[in-house]
PANURO-481047 format. One line per field, with one value per residue: x, y, z of N, C-alpha, C, CB in turn; residue in one letter; residue number from 1; chain. Coordinates in Angstrom, 1 decimal, padded with zeros to 4 digits, always signed. Glycine has a CB too. Example, Ala and Ser with C-alpha at 12.3 -4.5 7.8 and 13.67 -1.06 7.14 Angstrom:
<pts>
npx <- [+013.2|+012.8];
npy <- [-005.7|-002.2];
npz <- [+007.8|+007.1];
capx <- [+012.3|+013.7];
capy <- [-004.5|-001.1];
capz <- [+007.8|+007.1];
cpx <- [+013.2|+012.9];
cpy <- [-003.3|+000.0];
cpz <- [+007.8|+007.9];
cbpx <- [+011.3|+014.1];
cbpy <- [-004.5|-000.6];
cbpz <- [+009.0|+005.7];
rest <- [A|S];
nr <- [1|2];
kette <- [A|A];
</pts>
This chain:
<pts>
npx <- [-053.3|-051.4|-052.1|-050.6|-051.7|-051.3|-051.1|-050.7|-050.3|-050.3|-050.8|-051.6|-051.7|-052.4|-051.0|-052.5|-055.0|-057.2|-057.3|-058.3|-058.1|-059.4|-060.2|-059.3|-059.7|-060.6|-060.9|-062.4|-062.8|-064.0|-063.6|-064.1|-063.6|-065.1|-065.0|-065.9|-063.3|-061.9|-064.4|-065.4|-064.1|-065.0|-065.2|-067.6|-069.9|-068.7|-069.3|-071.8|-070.8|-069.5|-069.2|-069.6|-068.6|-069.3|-067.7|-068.0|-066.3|-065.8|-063.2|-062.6|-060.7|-060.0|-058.0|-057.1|-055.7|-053.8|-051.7|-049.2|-047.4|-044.1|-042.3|-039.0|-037.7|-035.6|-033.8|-032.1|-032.6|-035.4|-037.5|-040.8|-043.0|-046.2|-047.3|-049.5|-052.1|-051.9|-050.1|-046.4|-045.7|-044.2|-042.5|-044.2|-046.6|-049.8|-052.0];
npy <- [+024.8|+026.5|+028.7|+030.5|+033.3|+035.2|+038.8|+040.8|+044.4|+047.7|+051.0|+054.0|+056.8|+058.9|+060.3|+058.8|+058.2|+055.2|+051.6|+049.1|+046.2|+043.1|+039.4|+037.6|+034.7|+031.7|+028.0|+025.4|+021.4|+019.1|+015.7|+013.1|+009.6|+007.5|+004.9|+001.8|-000.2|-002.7|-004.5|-002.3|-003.2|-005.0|-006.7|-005.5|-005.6|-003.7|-000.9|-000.9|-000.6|+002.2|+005.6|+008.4|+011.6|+015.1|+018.1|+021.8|+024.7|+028.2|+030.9|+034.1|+036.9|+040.3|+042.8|+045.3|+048.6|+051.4|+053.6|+055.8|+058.7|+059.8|+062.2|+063.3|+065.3|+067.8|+068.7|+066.9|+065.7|+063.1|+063.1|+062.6|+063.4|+063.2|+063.2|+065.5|+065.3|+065.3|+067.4|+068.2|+065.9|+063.7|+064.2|+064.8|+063.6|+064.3|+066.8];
npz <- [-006.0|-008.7|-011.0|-014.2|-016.0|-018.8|-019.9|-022.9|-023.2|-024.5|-023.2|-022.7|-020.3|-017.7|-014.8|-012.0|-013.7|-014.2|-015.3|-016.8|-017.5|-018.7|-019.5|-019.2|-019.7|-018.0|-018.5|-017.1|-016.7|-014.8|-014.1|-012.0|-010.5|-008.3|-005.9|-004.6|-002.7|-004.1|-004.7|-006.6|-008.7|-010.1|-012.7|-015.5|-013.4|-011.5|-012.1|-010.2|-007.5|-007.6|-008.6|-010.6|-011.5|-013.0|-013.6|-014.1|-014.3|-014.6|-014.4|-014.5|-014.9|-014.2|-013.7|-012.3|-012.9|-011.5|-012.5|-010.8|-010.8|-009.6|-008.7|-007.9|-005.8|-006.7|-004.2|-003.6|-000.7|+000.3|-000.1|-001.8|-004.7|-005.5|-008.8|-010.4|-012.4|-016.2|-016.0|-016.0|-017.7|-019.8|-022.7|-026.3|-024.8|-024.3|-022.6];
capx <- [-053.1|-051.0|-051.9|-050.5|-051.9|-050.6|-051.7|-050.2|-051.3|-049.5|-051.6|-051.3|-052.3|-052.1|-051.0|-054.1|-056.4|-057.2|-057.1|-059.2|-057.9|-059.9|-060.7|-058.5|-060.4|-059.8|-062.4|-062.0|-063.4|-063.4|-064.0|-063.7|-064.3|-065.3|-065.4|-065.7|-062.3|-062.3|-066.0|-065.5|-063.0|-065.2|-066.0|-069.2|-070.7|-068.0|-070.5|-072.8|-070.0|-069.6|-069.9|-069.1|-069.5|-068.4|-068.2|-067.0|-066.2|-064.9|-062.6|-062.7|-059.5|-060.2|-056.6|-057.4|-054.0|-054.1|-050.4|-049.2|-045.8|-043.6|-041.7|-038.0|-037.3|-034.4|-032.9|-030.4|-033.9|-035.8|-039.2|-041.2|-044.3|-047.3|-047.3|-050.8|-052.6|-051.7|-048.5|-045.0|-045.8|-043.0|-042.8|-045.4|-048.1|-050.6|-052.5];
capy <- [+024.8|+027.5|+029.0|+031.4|+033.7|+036.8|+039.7|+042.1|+045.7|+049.3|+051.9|+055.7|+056.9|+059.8|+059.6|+058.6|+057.4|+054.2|+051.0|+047.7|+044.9|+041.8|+038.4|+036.3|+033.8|+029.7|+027.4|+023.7|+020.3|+018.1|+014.5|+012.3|+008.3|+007.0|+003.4|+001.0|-001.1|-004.5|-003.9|-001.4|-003.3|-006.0|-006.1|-005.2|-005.1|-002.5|+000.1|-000.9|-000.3|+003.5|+006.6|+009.6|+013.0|+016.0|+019.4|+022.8|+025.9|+029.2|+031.9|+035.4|+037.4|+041.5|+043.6|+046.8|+049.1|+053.0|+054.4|+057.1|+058.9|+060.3|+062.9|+063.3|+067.2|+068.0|+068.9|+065.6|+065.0|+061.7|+063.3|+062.4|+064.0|+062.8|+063.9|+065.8|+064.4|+066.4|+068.3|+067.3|+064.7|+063.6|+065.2|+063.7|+063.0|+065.7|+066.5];
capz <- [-007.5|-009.2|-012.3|-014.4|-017.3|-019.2|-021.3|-023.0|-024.3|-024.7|-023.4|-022.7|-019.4|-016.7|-013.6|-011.1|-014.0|-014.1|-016.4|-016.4|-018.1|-018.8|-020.5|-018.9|-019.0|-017.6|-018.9|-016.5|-016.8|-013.9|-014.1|-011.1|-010.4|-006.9|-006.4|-003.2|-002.9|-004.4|-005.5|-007.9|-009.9|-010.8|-014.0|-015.2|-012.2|-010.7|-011.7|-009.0|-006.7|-007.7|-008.8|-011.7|-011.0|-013.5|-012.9|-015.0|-013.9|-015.3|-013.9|-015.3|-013.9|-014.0|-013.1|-012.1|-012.4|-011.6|-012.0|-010.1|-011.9|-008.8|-008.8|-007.2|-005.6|-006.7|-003.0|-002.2|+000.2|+000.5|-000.3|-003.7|-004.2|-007.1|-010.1|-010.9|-013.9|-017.2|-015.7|-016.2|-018.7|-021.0|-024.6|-026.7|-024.0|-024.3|-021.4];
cpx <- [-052.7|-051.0|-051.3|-051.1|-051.4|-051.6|-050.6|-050.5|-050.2|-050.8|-050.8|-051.8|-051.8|-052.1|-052.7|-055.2|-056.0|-057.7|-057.8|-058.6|-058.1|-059.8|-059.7|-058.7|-059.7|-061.2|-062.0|-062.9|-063.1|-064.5|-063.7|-064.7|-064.3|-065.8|-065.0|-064.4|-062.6|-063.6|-066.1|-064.6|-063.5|-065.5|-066.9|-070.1|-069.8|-068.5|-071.4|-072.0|-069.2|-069.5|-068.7|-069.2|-068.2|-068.5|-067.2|-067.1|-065.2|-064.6|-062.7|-061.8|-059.7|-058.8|-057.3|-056.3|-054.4|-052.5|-050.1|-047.8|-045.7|-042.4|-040.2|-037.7|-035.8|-033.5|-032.3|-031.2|-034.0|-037.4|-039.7|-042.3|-045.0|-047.3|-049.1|-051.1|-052.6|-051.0|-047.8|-044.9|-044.9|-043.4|-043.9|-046.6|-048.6|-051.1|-054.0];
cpy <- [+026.2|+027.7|+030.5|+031.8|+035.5|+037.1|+041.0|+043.4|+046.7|+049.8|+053.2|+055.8|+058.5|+059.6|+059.7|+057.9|+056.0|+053.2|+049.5|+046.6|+043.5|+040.6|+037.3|+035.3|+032.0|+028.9|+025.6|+023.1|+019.6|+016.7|+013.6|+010.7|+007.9|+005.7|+002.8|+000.0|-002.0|-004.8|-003.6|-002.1|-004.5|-005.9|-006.4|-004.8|-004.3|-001.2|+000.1|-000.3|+001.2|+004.6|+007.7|+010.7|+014.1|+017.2|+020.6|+024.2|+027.1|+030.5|+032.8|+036.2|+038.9|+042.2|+045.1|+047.5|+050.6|+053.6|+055.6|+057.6|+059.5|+061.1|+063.3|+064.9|+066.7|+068.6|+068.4|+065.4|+063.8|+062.5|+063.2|+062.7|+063.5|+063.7|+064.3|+065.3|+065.6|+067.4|+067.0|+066.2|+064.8|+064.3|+063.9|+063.4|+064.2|+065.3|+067.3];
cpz <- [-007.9|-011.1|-012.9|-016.0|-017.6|-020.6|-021.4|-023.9|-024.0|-024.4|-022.9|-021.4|-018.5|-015.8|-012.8|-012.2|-014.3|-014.9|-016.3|-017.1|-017.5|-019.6|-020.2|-018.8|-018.7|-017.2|-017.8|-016.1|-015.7|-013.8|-012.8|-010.7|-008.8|-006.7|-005.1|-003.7|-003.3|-005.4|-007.0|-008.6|-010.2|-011.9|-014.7|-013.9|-011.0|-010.9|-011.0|-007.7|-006.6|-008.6|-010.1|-011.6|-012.0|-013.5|-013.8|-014.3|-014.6|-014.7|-015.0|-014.6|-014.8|-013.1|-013.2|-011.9|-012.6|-011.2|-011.4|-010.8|-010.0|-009.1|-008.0|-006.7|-006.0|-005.3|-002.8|-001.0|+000.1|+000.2|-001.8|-003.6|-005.8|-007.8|-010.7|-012.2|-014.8|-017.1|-015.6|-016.8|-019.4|-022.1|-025.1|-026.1|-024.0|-023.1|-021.6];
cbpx <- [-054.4|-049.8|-053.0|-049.3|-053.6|-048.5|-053.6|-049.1|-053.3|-048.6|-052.8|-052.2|-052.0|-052.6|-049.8|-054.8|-057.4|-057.7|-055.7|-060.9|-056.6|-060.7|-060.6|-057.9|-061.6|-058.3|-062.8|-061.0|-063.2|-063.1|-063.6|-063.7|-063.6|-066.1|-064.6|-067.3|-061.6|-062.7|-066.4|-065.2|-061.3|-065.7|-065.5|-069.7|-071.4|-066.6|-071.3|-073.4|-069.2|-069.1|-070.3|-069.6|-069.4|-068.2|-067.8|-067.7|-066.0|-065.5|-061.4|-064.3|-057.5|-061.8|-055.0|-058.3|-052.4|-055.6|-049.6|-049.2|-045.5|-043.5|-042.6|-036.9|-037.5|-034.5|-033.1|-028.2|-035.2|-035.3|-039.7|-041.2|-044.2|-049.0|-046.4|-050.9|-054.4|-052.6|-048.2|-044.5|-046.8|-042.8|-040.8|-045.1|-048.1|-051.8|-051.4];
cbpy <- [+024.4|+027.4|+028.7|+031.5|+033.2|+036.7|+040.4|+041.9|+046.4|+050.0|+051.6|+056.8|+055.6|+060.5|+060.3|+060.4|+057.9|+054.2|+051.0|+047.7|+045.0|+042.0|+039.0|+036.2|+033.8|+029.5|+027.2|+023.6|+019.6|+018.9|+014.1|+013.4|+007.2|+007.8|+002.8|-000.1|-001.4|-005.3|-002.4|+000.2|-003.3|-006.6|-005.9|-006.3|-006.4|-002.5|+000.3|-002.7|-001.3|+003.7|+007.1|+009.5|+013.4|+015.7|+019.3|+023.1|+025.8|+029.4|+031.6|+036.2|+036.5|+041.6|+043.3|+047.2|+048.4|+053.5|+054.6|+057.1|+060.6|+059.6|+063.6|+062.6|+068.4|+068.7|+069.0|+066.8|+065.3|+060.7|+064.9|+060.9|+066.1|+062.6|+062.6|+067.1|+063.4|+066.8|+069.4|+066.9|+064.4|+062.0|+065.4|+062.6|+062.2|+066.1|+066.9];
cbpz <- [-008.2|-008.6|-012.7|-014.0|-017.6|-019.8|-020.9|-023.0|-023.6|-026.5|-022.7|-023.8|-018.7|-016.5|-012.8|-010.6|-015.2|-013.3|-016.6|-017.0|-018.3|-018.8|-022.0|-018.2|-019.9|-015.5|-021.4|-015.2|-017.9|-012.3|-015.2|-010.0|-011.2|-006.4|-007.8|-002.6|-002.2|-002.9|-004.9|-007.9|-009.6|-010.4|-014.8|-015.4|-011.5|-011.0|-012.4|-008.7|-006.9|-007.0|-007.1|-012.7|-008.6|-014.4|-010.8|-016.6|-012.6|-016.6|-013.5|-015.3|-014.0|-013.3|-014.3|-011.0|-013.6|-010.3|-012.7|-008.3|-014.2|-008.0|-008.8|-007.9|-003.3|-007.8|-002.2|-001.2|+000.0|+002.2|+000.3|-004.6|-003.7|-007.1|-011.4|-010.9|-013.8|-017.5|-014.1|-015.4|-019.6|-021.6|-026.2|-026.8|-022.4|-025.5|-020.2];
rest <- [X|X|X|X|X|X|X|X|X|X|X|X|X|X|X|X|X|X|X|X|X|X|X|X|X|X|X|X|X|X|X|X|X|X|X|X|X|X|X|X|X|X|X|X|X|X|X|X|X|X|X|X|X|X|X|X|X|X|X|X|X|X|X|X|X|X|X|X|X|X|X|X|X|X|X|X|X|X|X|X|X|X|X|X|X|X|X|X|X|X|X|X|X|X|X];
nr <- [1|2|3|4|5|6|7|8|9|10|11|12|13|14|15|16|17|18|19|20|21|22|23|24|25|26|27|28|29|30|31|32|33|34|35|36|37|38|39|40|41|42|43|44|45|46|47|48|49|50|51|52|53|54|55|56|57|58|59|60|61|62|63|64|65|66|67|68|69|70|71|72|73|74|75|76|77|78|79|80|81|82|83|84|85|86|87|88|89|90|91|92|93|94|95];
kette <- [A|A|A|A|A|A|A|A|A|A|A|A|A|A|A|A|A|A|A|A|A|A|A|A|A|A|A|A|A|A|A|A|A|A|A|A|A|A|A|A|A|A|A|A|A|A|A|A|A|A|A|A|A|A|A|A|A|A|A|A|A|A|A|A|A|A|A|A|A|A|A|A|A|A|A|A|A|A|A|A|A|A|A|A|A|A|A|A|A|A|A|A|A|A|A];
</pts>
């Protein structure tokens, strides 16, 4: 079984710290009938022949996301190196 759920928020961050987002929650009912062939479809007395069983359960989905910013050298290299937390931030982001 595939489910999907979404959230969405704006936050602020530095590279390396880290961000919790919760409450996703998925509340599910399950009902199921069980019944001997032939038996169970008599009626009235196809309740003697079986059974009801119902059951709930609830998922709680917790995303843990910790960005990292990367940095490009300016050489025409292949090397990228982390961005320290509260240097080289864009304009506007204090640090």
């Amino acid at each position: 079984m595939v489910s999907t759920r979404e959230a969405q928020t704006t936050v602020r961050l530095k590279s390396g710290e880290r961000l919790a987002i919760g409450g996703l929650r998925q509340d599910q009912d399950l009902k199921q009938n069980t019944q001997i062939p032939v038996l169970g479809s008599i009626p009235l007395l196809g309740r003697l022949f079986g059974s009801r069983t119902t059951s709930n359960s609830t998922d709680d989905l917790v995303s843990m996301i910790r960005p990292v910013i990367l940095e490009f050298n300016g050489d025409g290299g292949s090397s990228i190196t982390p961005v320290d937390a509260g240097s080289n931030l864009p304009p506007g982001c204090s640090g």
